[in-house]
C-alpha positions, 0 to 999 in steps of 0.5 A: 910645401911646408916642413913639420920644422917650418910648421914650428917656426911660428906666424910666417910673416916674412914674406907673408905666404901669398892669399890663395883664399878658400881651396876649390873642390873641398867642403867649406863650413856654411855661411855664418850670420853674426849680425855684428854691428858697426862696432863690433865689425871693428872689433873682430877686425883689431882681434884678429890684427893683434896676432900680426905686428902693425907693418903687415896690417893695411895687407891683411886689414881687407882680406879679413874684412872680406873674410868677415863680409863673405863667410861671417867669421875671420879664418885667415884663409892666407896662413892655411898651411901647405903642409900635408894635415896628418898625424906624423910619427910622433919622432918626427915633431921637432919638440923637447918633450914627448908630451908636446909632439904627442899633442901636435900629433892629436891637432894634426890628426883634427885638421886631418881632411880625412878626418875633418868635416870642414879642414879650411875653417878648422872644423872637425866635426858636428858643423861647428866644432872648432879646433881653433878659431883661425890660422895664426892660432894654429901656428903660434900654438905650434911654436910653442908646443915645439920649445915647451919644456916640462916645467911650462903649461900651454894655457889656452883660451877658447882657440887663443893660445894665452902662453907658455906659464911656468908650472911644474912636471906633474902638472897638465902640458896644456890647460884647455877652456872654451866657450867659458861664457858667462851663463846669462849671456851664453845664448846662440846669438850672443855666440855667434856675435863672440865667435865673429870676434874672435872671443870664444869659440864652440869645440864641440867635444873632442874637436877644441880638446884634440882628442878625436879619432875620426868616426870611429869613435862615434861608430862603436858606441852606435854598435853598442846603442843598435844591439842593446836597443835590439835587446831592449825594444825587440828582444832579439840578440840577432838583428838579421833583417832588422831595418834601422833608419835615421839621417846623417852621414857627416863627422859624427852621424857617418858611423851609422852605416859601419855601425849598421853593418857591424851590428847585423842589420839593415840600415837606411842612412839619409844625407842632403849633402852629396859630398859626405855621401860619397865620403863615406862610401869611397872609404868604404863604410856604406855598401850602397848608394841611391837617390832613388825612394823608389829604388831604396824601398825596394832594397830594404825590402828584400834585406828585410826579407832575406835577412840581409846586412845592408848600409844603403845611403839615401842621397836626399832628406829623412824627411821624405824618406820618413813620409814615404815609410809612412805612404808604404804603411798606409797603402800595404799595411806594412811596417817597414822599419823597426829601429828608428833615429836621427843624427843630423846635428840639430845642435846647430839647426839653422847654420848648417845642423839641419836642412829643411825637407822644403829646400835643395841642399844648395836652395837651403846653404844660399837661404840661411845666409840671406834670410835667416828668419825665413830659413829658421821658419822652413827648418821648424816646419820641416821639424813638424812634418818630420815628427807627425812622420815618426809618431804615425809609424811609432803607433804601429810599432817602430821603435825611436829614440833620440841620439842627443843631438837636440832634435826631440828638443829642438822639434819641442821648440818648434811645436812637434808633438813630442811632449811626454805629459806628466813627465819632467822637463827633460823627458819626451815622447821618446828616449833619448838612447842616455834614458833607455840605453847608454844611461844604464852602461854609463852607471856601471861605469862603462864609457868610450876609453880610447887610445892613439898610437903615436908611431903611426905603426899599424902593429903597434895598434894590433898589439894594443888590441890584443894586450885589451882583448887579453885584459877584458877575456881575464875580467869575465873569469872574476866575479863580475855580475852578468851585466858587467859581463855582457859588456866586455864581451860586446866590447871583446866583440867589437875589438874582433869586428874593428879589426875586421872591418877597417876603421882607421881614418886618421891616426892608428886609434882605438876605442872600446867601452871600458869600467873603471877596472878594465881601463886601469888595467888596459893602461897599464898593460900598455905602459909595461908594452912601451916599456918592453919595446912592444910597442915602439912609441908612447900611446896617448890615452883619452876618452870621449867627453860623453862619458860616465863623468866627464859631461853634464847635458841635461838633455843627452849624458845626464838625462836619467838624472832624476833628483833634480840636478840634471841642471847642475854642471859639478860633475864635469867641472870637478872632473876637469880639476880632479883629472888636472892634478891627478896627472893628465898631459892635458885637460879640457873644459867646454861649454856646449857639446852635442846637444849645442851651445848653452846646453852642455858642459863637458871635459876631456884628458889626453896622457901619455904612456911612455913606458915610465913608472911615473906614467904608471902612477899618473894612469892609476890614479887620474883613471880611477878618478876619471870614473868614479866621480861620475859613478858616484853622482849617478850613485847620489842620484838613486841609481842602483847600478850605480850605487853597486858599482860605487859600492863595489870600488870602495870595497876594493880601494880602501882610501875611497869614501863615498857619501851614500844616498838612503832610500826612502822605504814608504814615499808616502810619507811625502805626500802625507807631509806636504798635505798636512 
């Protein structure tokens, strides 16, 4: 077993640790299918030596060739650390500044198997969410983090740590990029040739950033997107009785079932892959299991009946679960469904994202690997049988909407009939929940804001709570509109519910949807905390990427951007550089992020609160920024929410000026012009 003091010593090379090549009775990420060419074979071979000096070569040589040949990707099985992958006390990090264990903590807790959907590939989340490329990446950022000191930045690209770079102490400890691909070659074939090199590498969001807090994150903005779709499209505040089906128990998609239960409903959550199921329901987040259609109809139907809260996990495919909705239907007359979604990580649809309804989940793993064209061909018409499924029961009344994780545009790609005539490229047959949803809070400037206490103490978590609580109950008292109102006391609400309810999976962790106004405040009550021996360590502040600035996804985060520039990437680029000399302890930049490869950019911070003034300056300015860059697009775009809230910030910070759109007051002067 390996120390923390060991884990900082850098690349073990003598003796090298013995090759005990994947660990049984964990799960491993799919099969990858490069289709590397001779060339590039030997490409990805010599990348991945030159992390090792020439003596040790014709050992490690075979095994990486045979890592390449079986799994389509160079782990490095060997270096996986016998260490027990958790987030230590940040004292325990031997480092020489508390910004670099604060780091080690947030990595740790990433690889955390609790926490991690694939811990051997280095795998966080979403299928494919890389923390690093592989092992030795690991060890040499580790070694570095533990002799940083702060005049020195960490720069990584894409999972390789390049080095430690003089800079200066107001500068980021840690410089983040990956998957910075040249736009014409960023397609998913030239990726995963890129990543079978070792060249790029896929973060997802807060995987390759080091910022996730386990499903609890993704939890609390499913609450938040279940009860306003229930406001929206039911008109109900109570959602007793209310059923809400979907598929996805994995990294992201297992906070449905906890997210079902918080919000009052009854929620029927399909899984192919039994592990995940039984991940979930051991920790707790699902109430029921079955593998049983029969058995599962009759479930929802007496929580139906008797407004019963219900998590039910369903062992097989939503799409049998969607065509036996639809069978009900039919031959009752009955709707059994209200809400409806889908979290299966259709970002990745063909290496391990999305599991045809044609195939068991082990008939599906071994096809994808040894014919990836038939595979891909089975997932499109699953794709289609999947829809006409959903739209039958949307034309009695249900009604769905997409979580952005590409599937309305993937089942697009597949020739479903989700097309929305007259609309724009970025619009379906059904919203995505950012359109109809999220969009609306995201304008008001509400996002996922969250923090980590790095002394593991469960008190010191229970403070922050209540410091949070304290801040948001003051804010409702302050002119605010009734919207902004709503939402902090739905995020009071979910504090309460969190607490409650037991989330923690990993690091001692909270996340609450927070204005520009709330997160300051929250920050800064916190610091004064630390300062005041409250709390008994520094607390690493963050935030999802899938926030108010910090992404541009045409088809997820920016998808009610309607001026046309749903496309363009400004916004999540310029907060990537704003965040840096705005005093972030790190920033990230990546391509791709829930709706996938090619498709996205986001960013994301972490900065850490020691109880200092400077931490203080560091978080009023660098969190205001973090907000009203994205407000003020959203703003520039014609969105009224926006547009007050943008308005209303100026109003109180003197030094920001921000370029207001005008409206056009009789558009039919457009036509007029262009029809002359």
């Amino acid at each position: 077993m390996s120390s923390l003091k060991e884990i900082c010593g850098g690349l073990p090379l003598d003796p090298l640790p013995e090759n005990r090549g994947r660990k049984e009775g964990v799960p491993h990420a799919p099969v990858r299918t490069p289709n590397l060419t001779c060339q590039e074979e030997k490409l990805a071979l010599q990348n991945s030596l030159r992390y090792f000096p020439p003596e040790v070569h014709e050992e490690l040589v075979l095994e990486f060739a045979d890592e390449l040949r079986l799994y389509g990707h160079i782990y490095m099985y060997r270096f996986c650390p016998e260490i027990e992958m958790r987030a230590y006390p940040i004292e325990e990090y031997p480092c020489r500044t508390k910004s670099a264990a604060a780091i080690m903590h947030m990595i740790m807790n990433n690889l955390d198997p609790s926490v991690a959907q694939f811990p051997q590939e280095l795998v966080t989340y979403g299928g494919n969410g890389q923390v690093f490329s592989n092992w030795a990446q690991f060890w040499l950022v580790m070694h570095y983090l533990s002799e940083m000191t702060e005049e020195q930045t960490l720069v990584m690209y894409s999972g390789h740590p390049l080095g430690l770079f003089p800079s200066h102490g107001y500068a980021p400890r840690l410089v983040i990029t990956n998957g910075m691909v040249i736009p014409n070659y960023s397609s998913r074939d030239e990726y995963e040739k890129m990543f079978a090199m070792g060249v790029t590498m896929y973060g997802q969001m807060t995987a390759g950033s080091y910022c996730y807090i386990g499903p609890q994150g993704i939890v609390h903005g499913t609450v938040l997107t279940v009860l306003n779709a229930g406001r929206r499209y039911l008109g109900a505040e109570d959602l007793a009785g209310r059923v809400f089906v979907t598929s996805g128990l994995g990294g992201m998609s297992g906070a449905q079932a906890k997210a079902a239960v918080i919000a009052g409903c009854v929620g029927i959550i399909a899984e192919v892959d039994e592990a995940a199921l039984l991940k979930r329901y051991r920790q707790g987040w699902l109430m029921e299991i079955t593998d049983s259609l029969d058995h599962c109809v009759a479930r929802l139907r007496d929580a139906r009946k008797n407004k019963i809260t219900l998590s039910l996990g369903y062992h097989g495919n939503v799409v049998d679960l969607w065509e036996r909705l639809v069978y009900e239907l039919d031959t009752t007359g009955e709707l059994l469904v209200d809400l409806g979604s889908d979290q299966t990580s259709c970002h990745n649809p063909f290496s391990g994202g999305y599991y045809p309804v044609q195939l068991s989940f082990d008939e599906a793993n071994q096809l994808m690997s040894t014919n990836p064209g038939k595979f891909r061909t089975l997932v499109q018409e699953s794709l289609r049988r999947q829809v006409v499924a959903i739209n039958k029961l949307s034309d009695k009344g249900m009604f769905f909407w997409d979580y952005g994780n590409a599937f309305l545009l993937e089942a697009q790609r597949a020739g479903a009939d989700v097309e929305k005539r007259g609309a724009n490229k970025t619009e379906f047959r059904y919203p995505s929940y950012v359109q109809h949803i999220m969009g609306d809070i995201f304008s008001l400037g509400f996002g996922p804001f969250r923090w980590v206490c790095t002394s593991g103490h469960p008190q010191d978590l229970s403070t922050t709570d209540l410091i949070a609580t304290s801040v948001l109950e003051d804010a409702i008292h302050q002119e605010v509109s009734a919207s902004v109102k709503q939402q902090y006391h739905d995020n009071i609400r979910w504090i309460q519910e969190a607490g409650r309810h037991n989330l923690i999976v990993g690091s001692q962790a909270r996340i609450l949807y927070s204005d520009q106004k709330g997160r300051v405040s929250i920050a800064v009550a916190i610091n004064r905390a630390i300062a005041e021996k409250r709390i008994k360590a520094p607390v690493v502040l963050s935030r999802d990427h899938h926030d108010v600035s910090g992404t541009d996804s045409p088809y997820r985060e920016t998808s009610n951007i309607y001026d046309g520039s749903a496309f363009c990437a400004d916004m999540a680029v310029q907060n990537f550089v704003g965040d840096a000399f705005r005093g972030a302890t790190w920033v990230a930049l990546h391509n791709g992020g829930g709706v996938g490869w090619g498709e996205v950019i986001n960013g994301g911070f972490g900065l850490l609160l020691d109880g200092s003034a400077e931490a203080e300056e560091r978080a009023k300015m660098m969190l205001s920024w973090d907000v009203s860059n994205g407000v003020a697009r959203r703003c520039w775009s014609g969105n009224s929410n926006a547009y007050e809230t943008i308005c209303q910030a100026m109003e109180e910070n003197r030094e920001l000026k921000v370029t207001l759109p005008h409206k056009i007051e009789d558009e039919s002067i457009l036509e007029q012009a262009l029809h002359r």
